[in-house]
C-alpha positions as CSV (number, residue, x, y, z in Angstrom):
1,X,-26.4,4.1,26.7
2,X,-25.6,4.1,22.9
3,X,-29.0,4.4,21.9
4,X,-30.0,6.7,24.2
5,X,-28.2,9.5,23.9
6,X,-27.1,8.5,19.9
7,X,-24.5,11.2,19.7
8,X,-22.0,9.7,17.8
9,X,-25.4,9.4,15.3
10,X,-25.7,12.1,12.3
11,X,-28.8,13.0,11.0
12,X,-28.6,10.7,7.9
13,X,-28.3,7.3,10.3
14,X,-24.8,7.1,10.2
15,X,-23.1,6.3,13.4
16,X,-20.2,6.8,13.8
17,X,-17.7,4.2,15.5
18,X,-14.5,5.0,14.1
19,X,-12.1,7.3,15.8
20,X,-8.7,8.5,14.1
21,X,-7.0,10.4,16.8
22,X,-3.7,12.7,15.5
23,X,-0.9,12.6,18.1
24,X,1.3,14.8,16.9
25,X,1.5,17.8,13.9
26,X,5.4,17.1,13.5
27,X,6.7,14.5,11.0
28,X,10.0,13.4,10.1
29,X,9.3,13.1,6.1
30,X,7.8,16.2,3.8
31,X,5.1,14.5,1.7
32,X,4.1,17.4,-1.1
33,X,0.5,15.9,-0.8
34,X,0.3,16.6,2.9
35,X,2.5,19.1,3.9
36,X,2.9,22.4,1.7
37,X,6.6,23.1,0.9
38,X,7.4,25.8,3.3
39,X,6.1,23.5,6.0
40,X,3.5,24.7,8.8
41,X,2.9,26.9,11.8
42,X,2.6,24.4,14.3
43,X,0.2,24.6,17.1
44,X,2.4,25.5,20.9
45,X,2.7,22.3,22.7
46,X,0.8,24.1,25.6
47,X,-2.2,23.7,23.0
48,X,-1.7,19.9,22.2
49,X,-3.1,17.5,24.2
50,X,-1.1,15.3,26.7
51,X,-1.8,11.5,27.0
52,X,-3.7,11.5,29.6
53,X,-6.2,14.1,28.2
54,X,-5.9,11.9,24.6
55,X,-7.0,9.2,27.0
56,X,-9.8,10.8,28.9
57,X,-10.9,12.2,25.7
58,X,-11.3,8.9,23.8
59,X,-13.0,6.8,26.7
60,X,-15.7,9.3,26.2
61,X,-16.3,8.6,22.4
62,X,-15.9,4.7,23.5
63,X,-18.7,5.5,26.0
64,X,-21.0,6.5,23.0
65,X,-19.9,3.0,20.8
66,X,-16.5,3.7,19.1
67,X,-15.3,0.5,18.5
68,X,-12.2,1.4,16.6
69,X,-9.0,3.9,17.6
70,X,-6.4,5.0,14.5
71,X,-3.5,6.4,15.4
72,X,-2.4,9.1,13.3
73,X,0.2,11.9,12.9
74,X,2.1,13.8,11.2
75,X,3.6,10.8,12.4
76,X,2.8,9.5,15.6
77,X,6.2,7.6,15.9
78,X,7.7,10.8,16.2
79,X,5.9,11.6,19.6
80,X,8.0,11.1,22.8
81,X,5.6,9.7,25.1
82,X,3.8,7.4,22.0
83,X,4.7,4.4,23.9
84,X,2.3,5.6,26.9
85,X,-0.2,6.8,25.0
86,X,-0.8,3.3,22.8
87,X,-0.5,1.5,26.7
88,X,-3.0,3.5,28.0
89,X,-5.7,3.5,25.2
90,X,-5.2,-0.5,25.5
91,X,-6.8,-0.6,27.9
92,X,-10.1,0.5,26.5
93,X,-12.4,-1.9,25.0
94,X,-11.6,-1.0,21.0
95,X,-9.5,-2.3,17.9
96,X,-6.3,-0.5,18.0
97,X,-4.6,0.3,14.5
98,X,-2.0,3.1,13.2
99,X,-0.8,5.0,10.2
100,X,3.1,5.4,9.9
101,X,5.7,6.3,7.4
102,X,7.5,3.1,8.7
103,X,11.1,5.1,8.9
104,X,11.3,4.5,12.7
105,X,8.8,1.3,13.3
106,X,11.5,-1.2,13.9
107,X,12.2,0.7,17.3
108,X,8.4,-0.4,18.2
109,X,7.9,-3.5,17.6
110,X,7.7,-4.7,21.0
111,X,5.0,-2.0,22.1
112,X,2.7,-3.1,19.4
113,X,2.9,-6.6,20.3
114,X,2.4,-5.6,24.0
115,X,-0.5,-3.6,23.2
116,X,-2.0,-6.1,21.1
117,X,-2.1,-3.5,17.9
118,X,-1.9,-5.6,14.9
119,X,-3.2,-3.5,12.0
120,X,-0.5,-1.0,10.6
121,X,-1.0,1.3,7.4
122,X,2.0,2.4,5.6
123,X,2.4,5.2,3.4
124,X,4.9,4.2,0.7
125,X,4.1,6.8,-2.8
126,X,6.7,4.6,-4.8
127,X,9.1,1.9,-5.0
128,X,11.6,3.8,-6.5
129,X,13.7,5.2,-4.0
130,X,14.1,8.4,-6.1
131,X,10.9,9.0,-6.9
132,X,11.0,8.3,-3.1
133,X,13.0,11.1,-2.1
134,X,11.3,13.5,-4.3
135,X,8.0,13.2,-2.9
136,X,9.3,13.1,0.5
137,X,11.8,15.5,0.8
138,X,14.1,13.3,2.4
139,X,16.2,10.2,1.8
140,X,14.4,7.2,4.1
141,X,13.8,5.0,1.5
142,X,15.6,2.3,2.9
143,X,14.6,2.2,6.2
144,X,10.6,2.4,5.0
145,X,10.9,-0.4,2.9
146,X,13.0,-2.8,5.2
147,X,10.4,-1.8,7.8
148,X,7.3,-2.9,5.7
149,X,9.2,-6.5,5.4
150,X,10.3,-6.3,8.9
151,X,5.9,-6.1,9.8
152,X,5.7,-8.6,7.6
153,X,8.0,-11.1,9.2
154,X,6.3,-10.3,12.0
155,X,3.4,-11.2,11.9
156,X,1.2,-7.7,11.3
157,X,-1.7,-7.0,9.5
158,X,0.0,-4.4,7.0
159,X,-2.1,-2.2,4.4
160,X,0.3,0.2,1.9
161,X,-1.3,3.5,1.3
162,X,-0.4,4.5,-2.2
163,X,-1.2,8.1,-3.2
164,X,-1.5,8.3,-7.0
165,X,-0.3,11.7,-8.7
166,X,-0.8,11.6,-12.4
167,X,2.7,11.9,-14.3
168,X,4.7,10.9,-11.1
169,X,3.6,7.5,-9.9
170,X,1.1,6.4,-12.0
171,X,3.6,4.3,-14.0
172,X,3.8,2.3,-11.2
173,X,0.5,0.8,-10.7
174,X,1.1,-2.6,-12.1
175,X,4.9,-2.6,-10.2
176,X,2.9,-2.1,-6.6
177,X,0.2,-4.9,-7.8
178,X,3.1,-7.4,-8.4
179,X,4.7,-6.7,-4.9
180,X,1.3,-8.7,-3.6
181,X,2.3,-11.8,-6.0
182,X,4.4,-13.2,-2.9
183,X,3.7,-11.0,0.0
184,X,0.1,-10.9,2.1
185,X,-0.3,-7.2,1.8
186,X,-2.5,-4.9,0.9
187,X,-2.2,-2.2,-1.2
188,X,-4.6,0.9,-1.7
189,X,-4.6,3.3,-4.2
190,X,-5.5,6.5,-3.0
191,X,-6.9,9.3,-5.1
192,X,-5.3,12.8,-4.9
193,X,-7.3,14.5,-2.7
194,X,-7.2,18.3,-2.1
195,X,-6.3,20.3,0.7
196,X,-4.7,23.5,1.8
197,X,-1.3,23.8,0.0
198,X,-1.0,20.4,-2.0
199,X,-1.6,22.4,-5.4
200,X,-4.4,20.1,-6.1
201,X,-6.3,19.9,-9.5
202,X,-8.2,17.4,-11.1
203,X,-5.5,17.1,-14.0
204,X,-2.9,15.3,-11.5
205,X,-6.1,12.7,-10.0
206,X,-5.8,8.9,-11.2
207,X,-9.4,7.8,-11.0
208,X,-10.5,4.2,-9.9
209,X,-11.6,3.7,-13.5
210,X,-8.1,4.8,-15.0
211,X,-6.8,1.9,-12.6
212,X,-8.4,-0.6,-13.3
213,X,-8.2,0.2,-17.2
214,X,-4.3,-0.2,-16.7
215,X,-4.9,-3.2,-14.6
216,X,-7.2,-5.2,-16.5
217,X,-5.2,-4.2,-19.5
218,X,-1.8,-5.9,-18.2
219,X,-3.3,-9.0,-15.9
220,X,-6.6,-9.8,-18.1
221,X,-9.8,-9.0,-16.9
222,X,-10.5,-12.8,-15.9
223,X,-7.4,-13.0,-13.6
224,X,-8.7,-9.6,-11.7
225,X,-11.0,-10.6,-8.8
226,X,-13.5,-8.3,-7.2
227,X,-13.3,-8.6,-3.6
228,X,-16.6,-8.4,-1.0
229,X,-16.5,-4.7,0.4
230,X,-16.3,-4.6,4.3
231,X,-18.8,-2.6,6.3
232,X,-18.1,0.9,6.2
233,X,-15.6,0.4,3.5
234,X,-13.6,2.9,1.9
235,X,-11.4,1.0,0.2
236,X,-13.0,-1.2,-2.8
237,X,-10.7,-4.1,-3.2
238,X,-9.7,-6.9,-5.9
239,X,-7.1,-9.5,-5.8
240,X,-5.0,-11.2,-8.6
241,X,-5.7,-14.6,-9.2
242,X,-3.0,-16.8,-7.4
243,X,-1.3,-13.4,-5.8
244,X,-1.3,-13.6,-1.7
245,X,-1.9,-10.1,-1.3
246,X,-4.8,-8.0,-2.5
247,X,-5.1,-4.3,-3.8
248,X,-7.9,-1.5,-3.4
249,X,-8.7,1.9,-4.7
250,X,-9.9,4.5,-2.2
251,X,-11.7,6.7,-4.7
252,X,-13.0,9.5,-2.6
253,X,-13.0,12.2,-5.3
254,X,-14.1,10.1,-8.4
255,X,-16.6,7.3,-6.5
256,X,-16.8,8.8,-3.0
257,X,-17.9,6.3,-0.4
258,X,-19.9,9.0,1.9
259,X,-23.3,7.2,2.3
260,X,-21.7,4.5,4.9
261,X,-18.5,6.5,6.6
262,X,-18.7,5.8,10.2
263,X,-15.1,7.7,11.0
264,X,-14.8,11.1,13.2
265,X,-11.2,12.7,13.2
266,X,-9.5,14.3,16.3
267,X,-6.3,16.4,15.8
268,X,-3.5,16.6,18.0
269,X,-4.8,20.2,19.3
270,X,-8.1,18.8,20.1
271,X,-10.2,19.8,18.0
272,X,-13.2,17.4,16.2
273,X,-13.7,17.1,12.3
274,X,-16.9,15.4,11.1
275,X,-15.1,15.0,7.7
276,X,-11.7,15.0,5.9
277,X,-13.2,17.5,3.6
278,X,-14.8,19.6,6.0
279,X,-13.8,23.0,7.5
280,X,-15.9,22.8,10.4
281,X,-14.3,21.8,13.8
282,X,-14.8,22.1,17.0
283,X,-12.1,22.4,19.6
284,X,-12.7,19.8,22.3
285,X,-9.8,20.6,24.2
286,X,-10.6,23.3,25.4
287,X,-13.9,22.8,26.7
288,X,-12.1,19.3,28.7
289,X,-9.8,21.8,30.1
290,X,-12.5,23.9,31.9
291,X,-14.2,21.1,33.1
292,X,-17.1,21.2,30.4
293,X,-19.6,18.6,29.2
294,X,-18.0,17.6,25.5
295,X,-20.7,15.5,24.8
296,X,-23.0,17.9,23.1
297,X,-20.1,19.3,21.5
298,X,-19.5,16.0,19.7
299,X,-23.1,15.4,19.2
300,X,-23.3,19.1,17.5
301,X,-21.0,18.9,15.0
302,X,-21.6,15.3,13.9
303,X,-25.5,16.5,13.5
304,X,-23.7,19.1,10.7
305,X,-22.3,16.1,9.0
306,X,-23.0,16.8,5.3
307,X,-24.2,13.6,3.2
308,X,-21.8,14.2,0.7
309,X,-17.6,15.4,1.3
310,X,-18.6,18.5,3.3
311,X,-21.3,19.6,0.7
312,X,-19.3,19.1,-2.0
313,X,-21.4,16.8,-4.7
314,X,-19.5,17.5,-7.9
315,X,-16.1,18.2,-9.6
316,X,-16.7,22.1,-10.3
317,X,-17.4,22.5,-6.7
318,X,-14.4,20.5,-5.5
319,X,-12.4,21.9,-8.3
320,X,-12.7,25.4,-6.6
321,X,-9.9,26.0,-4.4
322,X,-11.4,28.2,-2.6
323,X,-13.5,25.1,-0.6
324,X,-10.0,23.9,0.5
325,X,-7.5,26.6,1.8
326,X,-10.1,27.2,4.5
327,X,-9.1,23.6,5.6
328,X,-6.2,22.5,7.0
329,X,-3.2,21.0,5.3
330,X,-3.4,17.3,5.8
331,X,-0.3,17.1,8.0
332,X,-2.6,18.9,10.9
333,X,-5.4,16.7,10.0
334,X,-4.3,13.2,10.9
335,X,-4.9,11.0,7.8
């Protein structure tokens, strides 16, 4: 079936087997990388898709060879019927994984376990409960942090997403590096990427070269071990010599990783992105609600896929805001 009808496939080879699915728009933190400061219109509920359709939905892109199902947000903790919706899609023949703040985890471990989830990214911009708050917008520092060590104890597969903001957090390179001397965790560094509302410009971005300049500086280069990349990596990872966790830089703007991406992007409305950076969607909601064929839906938009971050080869071109308020913020995105 996969290689007949091949439309998960874009027209430079790459198929795509990775599906992050948003649940939810809402969020109970206000990253000011994600969410613009006078928050969002968000989408009626009438508009967002139920479980059952998130299910029917994603057994079709399993049909066509996705092998792997994100759960993403806003923050999908926040969603009332979350516990269903992870039940139900664990059923399906796929790796199950999530992204979280980690504020209300704790109240799901069980579900996890029961679902046989495992892998858990958490976003955690600082270990500094201050700096915390002001990135945030809220006070939950705390209750993220004894949540990351709660996974741990647990037994989870747990990967910190660290987004870097030059003059805010980039002091704290080396401090999140020496959290994986005696934890097995993995933290990523993750560029500042632009999109509607965030106030990006390339003067706030912490390249992969600035950190491993501040890295190699403090550890020696010696002691700094370049890690094999996984298939369809975005994350380029290194370890330090005798540390039990590892660290990686997801360099999307500075070193994009484009030429092997295998991931497709759902939001909580429905609607299909082909990229992160990309403006083009198509809302497959709405078609599943009238009883429509989506699979030449899918199979059109990921034939637009652009080679390169939505066309976007260069700095001057992604510099332009102008290529990024016709996108959505990230909170409606999904990670």
């Amino acid at each position: 079936m996969k290689s007949e009808t091949n439309i998960l496939t874009d027209n430079f080879g790459r198929h795509h087997s990775y599906l992050r699915i948003s649940l939810t728009e809402k969020c109970n933190l206000r990253c000011t990388y994600c969410m613009p400061e006078n928050g969002v219109p968000l989408t009626p509920k009438s508009n967002i898709m139920t479980a059952d359709e998130i299910f029917k939905i994603a057994t079709v892109f399993v049909k066509h060879g996705v092998t792997k199902i994100r759960l993403t947000g806003g923050e999908p903790l926040v969603r009332k019927d979350f516990s269903k919706i992870l039940e139900r899609l664990s059923t399906l023949n796929i790796k199950l994984s999530i992204t979280t703040n980690a504020v209300i985890v704790d109240r799901f471990i069980d579900n996890f376990k029961a679902s046989g989830l495992q892998d858990i990214n958490v976003s955690l911009d600082s270990l500094q409960a201050d700096k915390f708050t002001f990135i945030t917008r809220r006070n939950q520092f705390k209750a993220a942090y004894n949540n990351i060590i709660l996974l741990l104890e647990q037994g989870f597969n747990v990967k910190m997403n660290v987004v870097l903001i030059k003059g805010f957090n980039d002091d704290e390179i080396i401090d999140f590096i020496a959290f994986t001397k005696h934890l097995p965790i993995a933290i990523r560094f993750i560029e500042f990427m632009p999109f509607d509302g965030n106030n990006w410009n390339k003067e706030k971005l912490v390249t992969q070269a600035e950190i491993l300049e501040q890295t190699h500086a403090h550890f020696g280069r010696q002691d700094v071990i370049s890690l094999e990349n996984e298939a369809n990596f975005t994350s380029r990872n290194y370890q330090i010599k005798g540390y039990k966790g590892t660290f990686g830089i997801i360099s999307s703007v500075s070193n994009p990783f484009c030429d092997s991406c295998n991931r497709i992007r759902l939001t909580a409305n429905g609607n299909i992105k082909n990229c992160l950076f990309s403006n083009q969607e198509t809302n497959l909601l709405e078609a599943y609600r009238q009883d429509k064929n989506i699979e030449p839906l899918i199979s059109n938009l990921i034939k637009k896929k652009y080679a390169v971050r939505a066309g976007m080869t260069d700095f001057e071109t992604l510099n332009n805001p102008e290529n990024h308020t016709n996108n959505r913020s990230m909170i409606t995105i999904g990670g």
